[in-house]
C-alpha atoms as one frame of an Amber mdcrd trajectory, in Angstrom:
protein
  13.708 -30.206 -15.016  12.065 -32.602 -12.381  14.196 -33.340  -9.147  14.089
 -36.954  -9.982  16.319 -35.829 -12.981  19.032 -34.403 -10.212  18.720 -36.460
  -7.472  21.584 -38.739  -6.560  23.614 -35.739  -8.484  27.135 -34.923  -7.014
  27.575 -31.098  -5.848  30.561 -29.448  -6.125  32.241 -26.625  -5.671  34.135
 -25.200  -8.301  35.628 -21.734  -7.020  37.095 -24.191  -4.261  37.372 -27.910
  -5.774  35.495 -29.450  -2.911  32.790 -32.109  -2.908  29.601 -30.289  -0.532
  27.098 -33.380  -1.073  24.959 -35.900  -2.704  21.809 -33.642  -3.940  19.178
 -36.710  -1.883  20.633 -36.107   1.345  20.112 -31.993   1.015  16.738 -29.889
   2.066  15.162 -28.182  -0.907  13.921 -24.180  -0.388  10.992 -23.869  -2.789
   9.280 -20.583  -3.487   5.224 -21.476  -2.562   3.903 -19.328  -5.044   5.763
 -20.970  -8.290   6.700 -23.882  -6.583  10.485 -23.240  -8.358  13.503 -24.187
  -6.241  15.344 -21.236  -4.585  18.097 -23.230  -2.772  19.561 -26.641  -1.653
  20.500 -26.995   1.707  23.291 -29.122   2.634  23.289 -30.502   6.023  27.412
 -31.271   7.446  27.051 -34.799   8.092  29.827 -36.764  10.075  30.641 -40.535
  10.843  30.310 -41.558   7.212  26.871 -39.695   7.267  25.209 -41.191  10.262
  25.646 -37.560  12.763  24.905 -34.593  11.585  27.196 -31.443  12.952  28.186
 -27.829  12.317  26.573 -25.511   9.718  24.475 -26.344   6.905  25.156 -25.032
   3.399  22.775 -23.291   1.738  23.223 -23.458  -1.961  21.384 -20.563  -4.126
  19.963 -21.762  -7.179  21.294 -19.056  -9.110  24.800 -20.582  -8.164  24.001
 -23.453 -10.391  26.773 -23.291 -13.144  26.128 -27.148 -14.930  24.129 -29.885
 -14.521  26.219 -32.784 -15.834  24.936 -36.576 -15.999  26.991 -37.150 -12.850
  27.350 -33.934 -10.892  26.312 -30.714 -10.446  28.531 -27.676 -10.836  27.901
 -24.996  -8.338  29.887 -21.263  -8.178  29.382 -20.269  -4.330  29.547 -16.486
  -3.334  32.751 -16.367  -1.134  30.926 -13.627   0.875  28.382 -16.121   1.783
């Protein structure tokens, strides 16, 4: 699958129901050697996305549950 494929994707959270971000506005962790992605990283923006604030999310890959056509499912570790 090619990022262009997910970009613009919803991500959500379905342990807790909550919306975390538009995959596009998220940092990508890439493994150099295979060039695979290991994580998203989801930045807390603010002010309808204009100041960014607080923690980031970081999103392992292997949380991935579904990719839909409109979002993507994710299963975060509470312990994370």
């Amino acid at each position: 699958m090619r990022y262009k494929e997910i970009s613009g994707k919803e991500i959500v959270d379905i342990s807790q129901g909550t919306r975390l971000g538009i995959l596009g506005q998220t940092d990508l962790e890439i493994d150099r050697r295979t060039g695979q992605i290991k994580a998203f990283i989801i930045p807390n923006y603010k002010w309808f996305g204009l100041k960014k604030e607080g923690e980031e999310a970081t999103i392992k890959w292997n949380a991935i549950k579904k990719i839909g056509e409109d979002m993507i499912l994710i299963e975060a570790d509470p312990s994370s």
